[in-house]
mmJSON file of the N, C-alpha and C atoms, coordinates in Angstrom:
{"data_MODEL":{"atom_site":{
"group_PDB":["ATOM","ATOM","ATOM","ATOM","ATOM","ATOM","ATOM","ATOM","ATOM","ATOM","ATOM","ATOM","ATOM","ATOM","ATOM","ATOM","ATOM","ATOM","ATOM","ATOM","ATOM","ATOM","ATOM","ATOM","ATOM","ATOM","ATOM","ATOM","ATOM","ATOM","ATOM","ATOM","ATOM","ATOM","ATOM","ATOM","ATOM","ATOM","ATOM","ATOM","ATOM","ATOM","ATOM","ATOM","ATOM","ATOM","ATOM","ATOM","ATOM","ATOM","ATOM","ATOM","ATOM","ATOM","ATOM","ATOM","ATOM","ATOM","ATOM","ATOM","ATOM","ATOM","ATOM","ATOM","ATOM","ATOM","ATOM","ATOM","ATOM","ATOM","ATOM","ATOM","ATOM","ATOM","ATOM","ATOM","ATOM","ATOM","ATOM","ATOM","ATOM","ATOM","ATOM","ATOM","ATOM","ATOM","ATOM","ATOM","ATOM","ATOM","ATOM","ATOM","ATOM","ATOM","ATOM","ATOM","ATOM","ATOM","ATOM","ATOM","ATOM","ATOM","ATOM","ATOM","ATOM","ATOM","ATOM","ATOM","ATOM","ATOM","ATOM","ATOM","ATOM","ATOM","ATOM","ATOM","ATOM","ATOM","ATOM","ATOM","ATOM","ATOM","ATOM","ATOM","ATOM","ATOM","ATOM","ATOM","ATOM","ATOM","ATOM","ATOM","ATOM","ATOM","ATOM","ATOM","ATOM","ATOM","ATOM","ATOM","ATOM","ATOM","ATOM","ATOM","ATOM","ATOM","ATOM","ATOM","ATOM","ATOM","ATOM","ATOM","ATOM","ATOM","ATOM","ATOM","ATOM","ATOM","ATOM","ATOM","ATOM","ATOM","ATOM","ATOM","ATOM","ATOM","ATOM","ATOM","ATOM","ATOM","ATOM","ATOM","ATOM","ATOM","ATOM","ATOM","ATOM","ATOM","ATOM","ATOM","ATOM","ATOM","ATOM","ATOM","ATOM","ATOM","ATOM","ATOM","ATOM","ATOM","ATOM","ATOM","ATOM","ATOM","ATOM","ATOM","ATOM","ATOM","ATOM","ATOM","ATOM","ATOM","ATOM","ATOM","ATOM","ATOM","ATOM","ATOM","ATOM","ATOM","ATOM","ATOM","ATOM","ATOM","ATOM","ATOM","ATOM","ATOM","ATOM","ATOM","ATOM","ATOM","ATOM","ATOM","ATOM","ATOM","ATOM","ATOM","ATOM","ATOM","ATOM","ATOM","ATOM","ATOM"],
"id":[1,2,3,4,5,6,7,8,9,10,11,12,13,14,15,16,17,18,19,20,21,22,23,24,25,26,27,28,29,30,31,32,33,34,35,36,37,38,39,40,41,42,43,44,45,46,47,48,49,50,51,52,53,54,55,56,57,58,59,60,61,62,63,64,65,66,67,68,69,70,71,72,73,74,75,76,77,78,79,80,81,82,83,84,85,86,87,88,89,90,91,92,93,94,95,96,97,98,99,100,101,102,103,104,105,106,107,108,109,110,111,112,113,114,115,116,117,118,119,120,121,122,123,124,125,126,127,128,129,130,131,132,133,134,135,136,137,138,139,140,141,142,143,144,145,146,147,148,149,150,151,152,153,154,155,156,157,158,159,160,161,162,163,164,165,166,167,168,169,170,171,172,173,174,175,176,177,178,179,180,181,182,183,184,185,186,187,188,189,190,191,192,193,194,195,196,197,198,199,200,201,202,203,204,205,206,207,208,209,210,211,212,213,214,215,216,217,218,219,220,221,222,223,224,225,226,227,228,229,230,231,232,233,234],
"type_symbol":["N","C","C","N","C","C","N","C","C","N","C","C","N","C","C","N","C","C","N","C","C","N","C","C","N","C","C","N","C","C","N","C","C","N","C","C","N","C","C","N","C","C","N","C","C","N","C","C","N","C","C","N","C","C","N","C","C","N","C","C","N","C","C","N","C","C","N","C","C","N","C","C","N","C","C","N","C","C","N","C","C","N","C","C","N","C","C","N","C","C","N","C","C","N","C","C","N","C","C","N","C","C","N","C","C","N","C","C","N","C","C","N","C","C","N","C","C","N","C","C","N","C","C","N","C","C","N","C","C","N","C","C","N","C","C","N","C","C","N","C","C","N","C","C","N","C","C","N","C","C","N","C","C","N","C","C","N","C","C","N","C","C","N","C","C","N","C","C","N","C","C","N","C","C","N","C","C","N","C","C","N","C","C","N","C","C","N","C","C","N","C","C","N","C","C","N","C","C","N","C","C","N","C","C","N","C","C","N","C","C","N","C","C","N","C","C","N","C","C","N","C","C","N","C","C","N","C","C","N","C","C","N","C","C"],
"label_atom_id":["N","CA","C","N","CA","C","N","CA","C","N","CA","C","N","CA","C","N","CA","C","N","CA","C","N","CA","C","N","CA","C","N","CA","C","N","CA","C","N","CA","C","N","CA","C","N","CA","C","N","CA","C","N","CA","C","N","CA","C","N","CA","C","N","CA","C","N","CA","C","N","CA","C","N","CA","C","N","CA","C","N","CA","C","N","CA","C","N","CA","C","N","CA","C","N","CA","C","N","CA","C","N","CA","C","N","CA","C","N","CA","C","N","CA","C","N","CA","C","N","CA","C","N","CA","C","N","CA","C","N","CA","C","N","CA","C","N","CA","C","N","CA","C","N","CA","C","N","CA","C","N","CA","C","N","CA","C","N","CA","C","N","CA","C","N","CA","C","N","CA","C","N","CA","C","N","CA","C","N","CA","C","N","CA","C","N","CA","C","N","CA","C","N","CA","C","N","CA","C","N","CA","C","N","CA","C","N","CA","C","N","CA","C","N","CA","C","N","CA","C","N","CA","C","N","CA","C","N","CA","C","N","CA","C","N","CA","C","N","CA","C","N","CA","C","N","CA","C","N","CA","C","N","CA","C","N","CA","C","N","CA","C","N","CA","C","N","CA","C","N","CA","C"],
"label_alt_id":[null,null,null,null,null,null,null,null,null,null,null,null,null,null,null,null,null,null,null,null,null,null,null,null,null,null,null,null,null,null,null,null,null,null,null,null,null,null,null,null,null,null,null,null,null,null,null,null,null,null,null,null,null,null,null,null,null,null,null,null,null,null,null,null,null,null,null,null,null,null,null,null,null,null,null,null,null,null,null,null,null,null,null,null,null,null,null,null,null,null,null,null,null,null,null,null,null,null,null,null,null,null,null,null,null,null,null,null,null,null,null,null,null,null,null,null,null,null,null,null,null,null,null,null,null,null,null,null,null,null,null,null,null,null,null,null,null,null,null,null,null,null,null,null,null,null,null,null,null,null,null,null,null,null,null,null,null,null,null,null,null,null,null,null,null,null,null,null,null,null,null,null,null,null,null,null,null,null,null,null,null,null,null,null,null,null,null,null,null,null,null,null,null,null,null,null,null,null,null,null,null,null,null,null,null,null,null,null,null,null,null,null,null,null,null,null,null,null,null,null,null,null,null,null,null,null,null,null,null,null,null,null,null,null],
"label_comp_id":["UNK","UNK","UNK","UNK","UNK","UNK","UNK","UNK","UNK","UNK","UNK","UNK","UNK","UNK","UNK","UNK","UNK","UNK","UNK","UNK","UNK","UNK","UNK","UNK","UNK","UNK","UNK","UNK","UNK","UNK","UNK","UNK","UNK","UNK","UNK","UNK","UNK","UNK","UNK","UNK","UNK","UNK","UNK","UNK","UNK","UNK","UNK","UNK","UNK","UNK","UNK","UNK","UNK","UNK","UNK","UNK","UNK","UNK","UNK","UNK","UNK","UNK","UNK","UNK","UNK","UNK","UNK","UNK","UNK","UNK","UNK","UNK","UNK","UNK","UNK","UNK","UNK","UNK","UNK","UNK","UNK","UNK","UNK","UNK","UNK","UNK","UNK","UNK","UNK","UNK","UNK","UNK","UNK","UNK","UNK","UNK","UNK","UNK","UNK","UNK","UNK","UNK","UNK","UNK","UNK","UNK","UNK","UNK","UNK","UNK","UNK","UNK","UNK","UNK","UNK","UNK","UNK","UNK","UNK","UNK","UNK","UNK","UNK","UNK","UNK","UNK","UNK","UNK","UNK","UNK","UNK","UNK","UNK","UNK","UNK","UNK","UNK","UNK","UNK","UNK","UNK","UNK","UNK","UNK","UNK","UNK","UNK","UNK","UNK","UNK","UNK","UNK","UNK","UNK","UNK","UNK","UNK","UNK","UNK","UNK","UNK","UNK","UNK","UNK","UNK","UNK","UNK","UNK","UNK","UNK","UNK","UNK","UNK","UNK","UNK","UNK","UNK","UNK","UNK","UNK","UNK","UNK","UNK","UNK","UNK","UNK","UNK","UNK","UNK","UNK","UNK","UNK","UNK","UNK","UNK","UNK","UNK","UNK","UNK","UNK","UNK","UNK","UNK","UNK","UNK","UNK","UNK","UNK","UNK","UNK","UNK","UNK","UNK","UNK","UNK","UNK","UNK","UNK","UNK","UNK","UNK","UNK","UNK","UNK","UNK","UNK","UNK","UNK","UNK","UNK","UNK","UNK","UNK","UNK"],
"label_asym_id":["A","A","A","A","A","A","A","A","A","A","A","A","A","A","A","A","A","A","A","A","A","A","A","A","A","A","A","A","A","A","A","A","A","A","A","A","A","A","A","A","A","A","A","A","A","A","A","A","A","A","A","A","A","A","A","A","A","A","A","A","A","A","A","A","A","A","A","A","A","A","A","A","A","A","A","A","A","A","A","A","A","A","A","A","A","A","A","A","A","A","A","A","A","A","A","A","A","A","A","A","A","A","A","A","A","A","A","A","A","A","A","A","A","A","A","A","A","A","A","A","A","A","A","A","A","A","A","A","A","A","A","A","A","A","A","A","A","A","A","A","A","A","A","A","A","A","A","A","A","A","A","A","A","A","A","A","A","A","A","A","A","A","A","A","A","A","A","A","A","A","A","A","A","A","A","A","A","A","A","A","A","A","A","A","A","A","A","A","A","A","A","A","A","A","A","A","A","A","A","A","A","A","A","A","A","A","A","A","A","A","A","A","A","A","A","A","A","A","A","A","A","A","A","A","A","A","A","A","A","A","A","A","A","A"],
"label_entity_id":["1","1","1","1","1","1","1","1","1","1","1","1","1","1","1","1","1","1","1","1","1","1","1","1","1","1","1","1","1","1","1","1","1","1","1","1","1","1","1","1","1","1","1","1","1","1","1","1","1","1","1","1","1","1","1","1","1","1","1","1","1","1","1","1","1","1","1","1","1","1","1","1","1","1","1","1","1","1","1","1","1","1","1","1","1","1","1","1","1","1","1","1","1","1","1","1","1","1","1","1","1","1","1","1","1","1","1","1","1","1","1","1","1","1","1","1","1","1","1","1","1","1","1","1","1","1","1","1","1","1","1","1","1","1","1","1","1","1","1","1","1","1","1","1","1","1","1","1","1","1","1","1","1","1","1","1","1","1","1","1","1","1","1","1","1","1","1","1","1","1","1","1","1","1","1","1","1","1","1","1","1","1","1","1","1","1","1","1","1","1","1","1","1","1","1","1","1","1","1","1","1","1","1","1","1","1","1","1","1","1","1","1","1","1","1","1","1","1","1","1","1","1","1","1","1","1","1","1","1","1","1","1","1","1"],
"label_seq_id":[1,1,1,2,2,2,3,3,3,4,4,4,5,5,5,6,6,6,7,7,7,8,8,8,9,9,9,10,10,10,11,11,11,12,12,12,13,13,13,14,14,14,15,15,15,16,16,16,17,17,17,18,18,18,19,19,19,20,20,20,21,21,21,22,22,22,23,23,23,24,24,24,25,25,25,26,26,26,27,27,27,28,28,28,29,29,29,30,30,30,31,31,31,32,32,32,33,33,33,34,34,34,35,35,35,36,36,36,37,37,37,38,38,38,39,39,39,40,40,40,41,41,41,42,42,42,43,43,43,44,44,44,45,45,45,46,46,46,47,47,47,48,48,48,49,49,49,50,50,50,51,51,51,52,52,52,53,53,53,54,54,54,55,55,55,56,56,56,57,57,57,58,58,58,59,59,59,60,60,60,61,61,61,62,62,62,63,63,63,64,64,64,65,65,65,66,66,66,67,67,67,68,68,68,69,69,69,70,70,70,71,71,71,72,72,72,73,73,73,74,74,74,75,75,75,76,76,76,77,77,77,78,78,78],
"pdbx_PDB_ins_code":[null,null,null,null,null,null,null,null,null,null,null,null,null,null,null,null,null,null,null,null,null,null,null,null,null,null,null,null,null,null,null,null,null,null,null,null,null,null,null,null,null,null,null,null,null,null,null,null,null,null,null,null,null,null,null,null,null,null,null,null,null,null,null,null,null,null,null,null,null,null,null,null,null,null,null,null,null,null,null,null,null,null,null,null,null,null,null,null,null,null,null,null,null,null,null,null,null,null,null,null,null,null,null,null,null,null,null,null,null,null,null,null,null,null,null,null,null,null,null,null,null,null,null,null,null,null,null,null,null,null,null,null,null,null,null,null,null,null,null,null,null,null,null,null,null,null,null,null,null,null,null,null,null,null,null,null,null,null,null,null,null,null,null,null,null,null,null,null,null,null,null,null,null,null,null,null,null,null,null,null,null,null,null,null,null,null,null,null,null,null,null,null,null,null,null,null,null,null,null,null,null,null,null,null,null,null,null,null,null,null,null,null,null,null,null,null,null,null,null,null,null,null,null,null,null,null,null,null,null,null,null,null,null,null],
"Cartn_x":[-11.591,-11.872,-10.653,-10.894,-9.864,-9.673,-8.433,-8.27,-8.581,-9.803,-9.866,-9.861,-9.482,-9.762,-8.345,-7.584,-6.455,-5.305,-5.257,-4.652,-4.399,-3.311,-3.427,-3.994,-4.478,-4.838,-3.614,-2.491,-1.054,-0.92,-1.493,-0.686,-1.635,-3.119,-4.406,-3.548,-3.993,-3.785,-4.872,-6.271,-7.345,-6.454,-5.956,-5.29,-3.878,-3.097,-2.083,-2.176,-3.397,-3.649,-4.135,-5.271,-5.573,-4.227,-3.397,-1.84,-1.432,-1.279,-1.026,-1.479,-3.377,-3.276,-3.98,-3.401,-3.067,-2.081,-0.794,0.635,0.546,-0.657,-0.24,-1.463,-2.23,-3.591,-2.319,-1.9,-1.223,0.032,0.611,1.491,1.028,-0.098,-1.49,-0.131,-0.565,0.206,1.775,2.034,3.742,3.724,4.436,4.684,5.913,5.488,6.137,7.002,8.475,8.752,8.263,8.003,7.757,8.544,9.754,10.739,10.573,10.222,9.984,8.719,8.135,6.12,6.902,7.316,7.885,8.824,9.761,10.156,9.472,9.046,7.972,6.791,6.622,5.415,6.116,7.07,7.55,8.485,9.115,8.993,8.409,6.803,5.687,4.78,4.774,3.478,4.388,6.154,7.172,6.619,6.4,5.834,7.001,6.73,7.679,7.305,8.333,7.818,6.857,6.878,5.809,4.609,3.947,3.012,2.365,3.558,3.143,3.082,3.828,3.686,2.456,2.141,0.664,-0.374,-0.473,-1.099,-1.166,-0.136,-0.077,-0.585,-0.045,-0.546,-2.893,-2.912,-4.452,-4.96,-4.36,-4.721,-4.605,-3.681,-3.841,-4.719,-4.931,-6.088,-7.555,-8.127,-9.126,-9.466,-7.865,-8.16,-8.009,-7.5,-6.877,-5.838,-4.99,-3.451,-3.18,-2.485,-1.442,-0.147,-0.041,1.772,2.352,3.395,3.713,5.792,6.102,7.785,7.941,7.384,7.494,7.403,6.127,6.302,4.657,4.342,2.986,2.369,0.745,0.238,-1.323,-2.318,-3.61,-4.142,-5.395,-6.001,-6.881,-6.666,-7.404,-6.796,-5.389,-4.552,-3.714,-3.763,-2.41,-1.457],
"Cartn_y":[12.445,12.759,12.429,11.81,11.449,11.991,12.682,13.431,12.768,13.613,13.581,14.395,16.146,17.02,17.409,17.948,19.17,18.187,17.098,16.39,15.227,14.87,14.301,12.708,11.84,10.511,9.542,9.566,8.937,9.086,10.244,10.771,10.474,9.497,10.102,8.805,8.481,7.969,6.245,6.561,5.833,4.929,5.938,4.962,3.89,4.681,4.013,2.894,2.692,2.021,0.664,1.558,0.104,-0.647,-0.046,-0.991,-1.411,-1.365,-2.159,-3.485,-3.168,-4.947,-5.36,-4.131,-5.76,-6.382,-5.637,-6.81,-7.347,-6.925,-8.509,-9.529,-9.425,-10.391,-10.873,-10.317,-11.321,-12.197,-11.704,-12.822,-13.369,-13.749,-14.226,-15.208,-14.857,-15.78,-15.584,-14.244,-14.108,-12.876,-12.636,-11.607,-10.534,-9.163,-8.367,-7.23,-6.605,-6.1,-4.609,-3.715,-2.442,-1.471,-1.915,-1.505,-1.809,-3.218,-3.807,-3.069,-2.822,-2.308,-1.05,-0.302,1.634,1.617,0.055,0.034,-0.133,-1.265,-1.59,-0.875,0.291,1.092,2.822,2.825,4.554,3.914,2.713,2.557,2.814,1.945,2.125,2.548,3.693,4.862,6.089,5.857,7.434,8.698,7.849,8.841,8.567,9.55,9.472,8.182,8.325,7.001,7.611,9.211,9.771,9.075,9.012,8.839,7.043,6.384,5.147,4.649,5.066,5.093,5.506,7.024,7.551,6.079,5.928,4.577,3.504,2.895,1.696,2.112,3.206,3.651,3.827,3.879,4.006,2.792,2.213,0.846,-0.074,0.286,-0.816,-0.268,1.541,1.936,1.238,0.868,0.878,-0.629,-1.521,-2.959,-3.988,-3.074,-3.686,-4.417,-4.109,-4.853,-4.996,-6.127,-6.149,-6.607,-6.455,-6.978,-7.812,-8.577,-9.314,-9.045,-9.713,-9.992,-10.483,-11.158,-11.691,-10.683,-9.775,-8.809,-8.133,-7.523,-7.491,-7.834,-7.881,-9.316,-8.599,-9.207,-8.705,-9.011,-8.21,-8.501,-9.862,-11.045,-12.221,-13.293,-13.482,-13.998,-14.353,-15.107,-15.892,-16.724],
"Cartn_z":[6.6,5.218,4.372,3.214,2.465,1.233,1.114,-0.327,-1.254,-2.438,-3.696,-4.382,-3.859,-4.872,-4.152,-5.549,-5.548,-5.764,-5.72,-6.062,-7.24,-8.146,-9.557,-8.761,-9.297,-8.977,-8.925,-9.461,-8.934,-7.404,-6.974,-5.809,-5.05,-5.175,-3.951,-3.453,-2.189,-0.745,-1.781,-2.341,-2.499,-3.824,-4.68,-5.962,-5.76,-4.96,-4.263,-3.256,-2.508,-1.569,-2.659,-3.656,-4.43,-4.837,-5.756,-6.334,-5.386,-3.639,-2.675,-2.929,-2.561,-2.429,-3.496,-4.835,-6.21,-5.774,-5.387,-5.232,-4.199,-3.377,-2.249,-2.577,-3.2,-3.605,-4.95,-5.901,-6.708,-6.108,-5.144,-4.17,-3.116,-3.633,-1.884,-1.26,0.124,1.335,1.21,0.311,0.503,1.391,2.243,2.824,1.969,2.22,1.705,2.945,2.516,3.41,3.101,4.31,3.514,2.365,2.802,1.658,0.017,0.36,-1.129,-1.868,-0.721,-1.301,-1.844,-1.035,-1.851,-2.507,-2.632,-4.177,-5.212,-5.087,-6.497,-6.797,-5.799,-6.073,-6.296,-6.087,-6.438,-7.71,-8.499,-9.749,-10.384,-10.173,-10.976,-11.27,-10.052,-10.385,-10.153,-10.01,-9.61,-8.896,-7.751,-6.857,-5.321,-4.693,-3.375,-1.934,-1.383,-0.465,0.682,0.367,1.902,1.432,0.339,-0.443,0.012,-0.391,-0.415,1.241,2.056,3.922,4.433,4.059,3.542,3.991,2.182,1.821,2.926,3.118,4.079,5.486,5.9,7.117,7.067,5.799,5.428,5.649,4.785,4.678,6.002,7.174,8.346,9.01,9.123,9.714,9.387,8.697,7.748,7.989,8.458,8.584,7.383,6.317,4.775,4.72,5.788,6.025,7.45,7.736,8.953,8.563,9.555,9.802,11.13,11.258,12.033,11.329,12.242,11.874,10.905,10.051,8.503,7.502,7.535,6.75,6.902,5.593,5.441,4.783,5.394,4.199,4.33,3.417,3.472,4.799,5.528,6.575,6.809,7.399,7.208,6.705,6.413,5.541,6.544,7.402,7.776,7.991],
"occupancy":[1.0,1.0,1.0,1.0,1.0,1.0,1.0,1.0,1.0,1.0,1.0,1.0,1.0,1.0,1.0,1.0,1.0,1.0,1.0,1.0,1.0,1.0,1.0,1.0,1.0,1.0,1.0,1.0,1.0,1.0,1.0,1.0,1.0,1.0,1.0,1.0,1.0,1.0,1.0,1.0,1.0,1.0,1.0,1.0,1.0,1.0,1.0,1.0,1.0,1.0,1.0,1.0,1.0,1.0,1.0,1.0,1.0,1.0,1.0,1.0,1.0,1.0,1.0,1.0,1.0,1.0,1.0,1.0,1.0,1.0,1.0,1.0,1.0,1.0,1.0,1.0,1.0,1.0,1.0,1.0,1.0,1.0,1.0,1.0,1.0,1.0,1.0,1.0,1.0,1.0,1.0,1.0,1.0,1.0,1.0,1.0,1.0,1.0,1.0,1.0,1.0,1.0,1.0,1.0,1.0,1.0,1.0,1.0,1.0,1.0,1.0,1.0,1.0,1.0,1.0,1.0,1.0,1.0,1.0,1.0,1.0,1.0,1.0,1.0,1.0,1.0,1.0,1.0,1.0,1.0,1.0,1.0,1.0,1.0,1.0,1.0,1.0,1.0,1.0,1.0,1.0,1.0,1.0,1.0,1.0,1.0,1.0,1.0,1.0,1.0,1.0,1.0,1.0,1.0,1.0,1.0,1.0,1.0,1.0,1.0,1.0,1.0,1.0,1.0,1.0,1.0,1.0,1.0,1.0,1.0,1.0,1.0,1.0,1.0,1.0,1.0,1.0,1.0,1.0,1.0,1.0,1.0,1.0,1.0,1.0,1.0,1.0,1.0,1.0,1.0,1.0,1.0,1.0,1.0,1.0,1.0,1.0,1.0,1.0,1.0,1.0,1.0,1.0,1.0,1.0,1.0,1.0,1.0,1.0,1.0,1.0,1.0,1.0,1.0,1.0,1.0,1.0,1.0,1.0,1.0,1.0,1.0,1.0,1.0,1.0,1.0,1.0,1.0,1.0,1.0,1.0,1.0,1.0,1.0],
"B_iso_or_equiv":[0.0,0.0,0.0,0.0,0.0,0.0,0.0,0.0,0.0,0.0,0.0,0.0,0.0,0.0,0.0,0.0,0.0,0.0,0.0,0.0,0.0,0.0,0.0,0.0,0.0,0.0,0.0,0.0,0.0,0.0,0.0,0.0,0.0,0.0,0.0,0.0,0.0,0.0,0.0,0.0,0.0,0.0,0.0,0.0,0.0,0.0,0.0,0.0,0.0,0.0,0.0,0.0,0.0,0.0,0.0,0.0,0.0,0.0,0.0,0.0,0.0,0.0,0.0,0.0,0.0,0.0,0.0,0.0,0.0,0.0,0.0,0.0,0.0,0.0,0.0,0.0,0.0,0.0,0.0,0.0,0.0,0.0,0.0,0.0,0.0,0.0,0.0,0.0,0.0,0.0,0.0,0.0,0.0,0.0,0.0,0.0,0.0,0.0,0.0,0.0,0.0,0.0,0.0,0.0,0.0,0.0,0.0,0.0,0.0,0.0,0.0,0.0,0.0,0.0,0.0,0.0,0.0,0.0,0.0,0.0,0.0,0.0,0.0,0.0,0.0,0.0,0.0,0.0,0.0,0.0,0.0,0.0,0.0,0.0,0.0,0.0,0.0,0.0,0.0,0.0,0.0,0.0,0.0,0.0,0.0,0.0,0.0,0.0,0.0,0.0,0.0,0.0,0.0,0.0,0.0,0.0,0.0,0.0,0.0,0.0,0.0,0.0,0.0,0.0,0.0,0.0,0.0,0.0,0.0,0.0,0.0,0.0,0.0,0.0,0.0,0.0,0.0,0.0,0.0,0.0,0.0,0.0,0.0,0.0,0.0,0.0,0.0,0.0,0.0,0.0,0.0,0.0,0.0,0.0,0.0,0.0,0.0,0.0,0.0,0.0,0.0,0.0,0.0,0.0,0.0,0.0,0.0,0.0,0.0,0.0,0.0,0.0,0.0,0.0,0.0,0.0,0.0,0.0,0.0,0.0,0.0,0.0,0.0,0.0,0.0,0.0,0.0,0.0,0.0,0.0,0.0,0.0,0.0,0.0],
"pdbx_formal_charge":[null,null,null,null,null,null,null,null,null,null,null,null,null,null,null,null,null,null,null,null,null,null,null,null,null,null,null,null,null,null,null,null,null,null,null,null,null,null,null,null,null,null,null,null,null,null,null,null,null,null,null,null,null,null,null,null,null,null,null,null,null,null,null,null,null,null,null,null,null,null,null,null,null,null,null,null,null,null,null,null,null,null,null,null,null,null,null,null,null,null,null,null,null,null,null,null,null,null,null,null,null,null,null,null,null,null,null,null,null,null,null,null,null,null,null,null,null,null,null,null,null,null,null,null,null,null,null,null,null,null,null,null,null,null,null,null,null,null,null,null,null,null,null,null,null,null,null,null,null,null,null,null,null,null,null,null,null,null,null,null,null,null,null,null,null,null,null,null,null,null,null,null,null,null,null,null,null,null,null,null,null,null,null,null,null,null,null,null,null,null,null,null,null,null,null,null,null,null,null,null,null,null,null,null,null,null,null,null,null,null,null,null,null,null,null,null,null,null,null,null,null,null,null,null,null,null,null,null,null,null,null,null,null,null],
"auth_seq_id":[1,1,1,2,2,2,3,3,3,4,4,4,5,5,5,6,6,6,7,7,7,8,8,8,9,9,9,10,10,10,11,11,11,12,12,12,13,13,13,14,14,14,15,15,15,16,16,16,17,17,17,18,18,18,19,19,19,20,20,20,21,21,21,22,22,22,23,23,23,24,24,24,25,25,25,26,26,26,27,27,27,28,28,28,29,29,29,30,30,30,31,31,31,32,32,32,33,33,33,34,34,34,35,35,35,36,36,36,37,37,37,38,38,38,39,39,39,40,40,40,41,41,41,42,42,42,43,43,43,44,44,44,45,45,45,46,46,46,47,47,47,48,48,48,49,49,49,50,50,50,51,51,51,52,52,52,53,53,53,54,54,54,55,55,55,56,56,56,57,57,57,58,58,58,59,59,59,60,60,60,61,61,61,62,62,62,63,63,63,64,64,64,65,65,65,66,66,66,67,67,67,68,68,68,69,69,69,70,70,70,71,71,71,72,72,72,73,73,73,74,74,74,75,75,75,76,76,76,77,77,77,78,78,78],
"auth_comp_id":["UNK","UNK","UNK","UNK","UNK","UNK","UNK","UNK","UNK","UNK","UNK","UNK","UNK","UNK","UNK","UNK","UNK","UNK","UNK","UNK","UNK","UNK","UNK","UNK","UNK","UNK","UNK","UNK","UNK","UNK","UNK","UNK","UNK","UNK","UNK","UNK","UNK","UNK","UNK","UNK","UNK","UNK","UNK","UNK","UNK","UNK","UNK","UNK","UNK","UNK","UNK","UNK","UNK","UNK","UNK","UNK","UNK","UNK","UNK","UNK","UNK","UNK","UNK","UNK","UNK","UNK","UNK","UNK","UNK","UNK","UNK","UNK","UNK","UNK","UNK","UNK","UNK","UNK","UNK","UNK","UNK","UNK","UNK","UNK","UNK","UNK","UNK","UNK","UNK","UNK","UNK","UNK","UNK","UNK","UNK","UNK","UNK","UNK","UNK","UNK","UNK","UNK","UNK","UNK","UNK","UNK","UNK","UNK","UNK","UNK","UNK","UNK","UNK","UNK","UNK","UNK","UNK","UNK","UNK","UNK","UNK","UNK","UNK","UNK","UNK","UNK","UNK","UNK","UNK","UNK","UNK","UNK","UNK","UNK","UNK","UNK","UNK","UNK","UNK","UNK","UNK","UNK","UNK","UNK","UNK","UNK","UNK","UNK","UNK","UNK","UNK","UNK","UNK","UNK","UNK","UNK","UNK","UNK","UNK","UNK","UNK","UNK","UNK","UNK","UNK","UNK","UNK","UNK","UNK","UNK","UNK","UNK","UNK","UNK","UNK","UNK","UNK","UNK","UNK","UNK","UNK","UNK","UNK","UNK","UNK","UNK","UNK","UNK","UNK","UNK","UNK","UNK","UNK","UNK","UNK","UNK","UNK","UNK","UNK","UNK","UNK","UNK","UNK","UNK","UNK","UNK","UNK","UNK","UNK","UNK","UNK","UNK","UNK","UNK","UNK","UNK","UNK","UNK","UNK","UNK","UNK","UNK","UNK","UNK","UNK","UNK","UNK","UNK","UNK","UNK","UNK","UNK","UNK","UNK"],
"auth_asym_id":["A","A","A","A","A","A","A","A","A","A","A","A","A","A","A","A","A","A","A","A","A","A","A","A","A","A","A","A","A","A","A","A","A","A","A","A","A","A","A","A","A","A","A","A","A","A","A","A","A","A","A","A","A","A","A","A","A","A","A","A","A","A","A","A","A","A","A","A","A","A","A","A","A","A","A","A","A","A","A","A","A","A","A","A","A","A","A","A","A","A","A","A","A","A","A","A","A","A","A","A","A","A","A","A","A","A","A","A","A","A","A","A","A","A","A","A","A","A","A","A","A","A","A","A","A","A","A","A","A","A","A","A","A","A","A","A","A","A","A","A","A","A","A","A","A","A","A","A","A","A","A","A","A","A","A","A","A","A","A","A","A","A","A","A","A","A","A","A","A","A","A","A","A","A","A","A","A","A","A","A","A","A","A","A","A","A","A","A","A","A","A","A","A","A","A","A","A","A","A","A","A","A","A","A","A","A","A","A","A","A","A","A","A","A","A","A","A","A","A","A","A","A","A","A","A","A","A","A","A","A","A","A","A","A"],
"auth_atom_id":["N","CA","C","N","CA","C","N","CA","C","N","CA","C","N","CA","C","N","CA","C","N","CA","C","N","CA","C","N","CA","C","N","CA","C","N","CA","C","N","CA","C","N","CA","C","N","CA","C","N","CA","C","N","CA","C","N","CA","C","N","CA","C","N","CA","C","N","CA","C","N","CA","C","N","CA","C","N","CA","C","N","CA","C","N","CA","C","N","CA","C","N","CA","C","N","CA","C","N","CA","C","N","CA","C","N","CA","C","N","CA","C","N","CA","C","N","CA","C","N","CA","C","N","CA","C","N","CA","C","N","CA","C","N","CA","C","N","CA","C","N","CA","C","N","CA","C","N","CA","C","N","CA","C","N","CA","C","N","CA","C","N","CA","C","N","CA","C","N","CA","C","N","CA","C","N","CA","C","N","CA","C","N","CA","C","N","CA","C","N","CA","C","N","CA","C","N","CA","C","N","CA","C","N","CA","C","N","CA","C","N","CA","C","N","CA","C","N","CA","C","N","CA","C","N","CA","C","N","CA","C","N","CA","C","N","CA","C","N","CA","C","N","CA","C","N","CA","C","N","CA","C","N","CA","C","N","CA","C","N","CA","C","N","CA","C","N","CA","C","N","CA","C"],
"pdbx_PDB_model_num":[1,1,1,1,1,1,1,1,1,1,1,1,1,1,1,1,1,1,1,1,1,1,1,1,1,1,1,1,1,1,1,1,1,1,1,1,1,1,1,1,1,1,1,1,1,1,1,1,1,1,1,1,1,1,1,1,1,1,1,1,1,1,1,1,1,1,1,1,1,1,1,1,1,1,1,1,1,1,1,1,1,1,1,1,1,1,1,1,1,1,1,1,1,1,1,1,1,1,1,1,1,1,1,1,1,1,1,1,1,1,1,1,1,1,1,1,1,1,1,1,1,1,1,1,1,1,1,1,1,1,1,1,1,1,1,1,1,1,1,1,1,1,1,1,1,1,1,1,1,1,1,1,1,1,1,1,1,1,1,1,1,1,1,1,1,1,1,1,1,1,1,1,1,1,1,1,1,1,1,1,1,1,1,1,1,1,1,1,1,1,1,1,1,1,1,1,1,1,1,1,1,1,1,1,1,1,1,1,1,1,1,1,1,1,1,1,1,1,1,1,1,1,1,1,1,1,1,1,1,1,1,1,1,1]
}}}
């Protein structure tokens, strides 16, 4: 079950996961490091990095993302 109640929408797991793969669909075929993703995403929505790990950890469950030694990139994209 995935939080949607008791929590502000900056912080759900579902809103954060979406701003993921806007920035990797707008850098299609660039790989990102995870560092870079919970920089440019606790800038821009100022939320903590448990939050955005959270997220990514959702998102590879689910089959939204992988990763390899380059970085991470959308699922299907290699």
């Amino acid at each position: 079950m995935l939080p949607v109640k008791g929590c502000s929408p900056k912080e759900n797991i579902l809103v954060i996961g979406a701003y993921i793969i806007k920035i990797l669909k707008e850098d299609e075929g660039e790989r990102h490091s995870s560092e870079k993703i919970i920089k440019n995403i606790s800038k821009d929505l100022a939320i903590s990095e448990d939050h955005v790990i959270l997220s990514l950890d959702w998102l590879y469950i689910i089959n939204a993302l992988s990763y390899d030694e380059r970085g991470i990139y959308l699922y299907g994209i290699d």
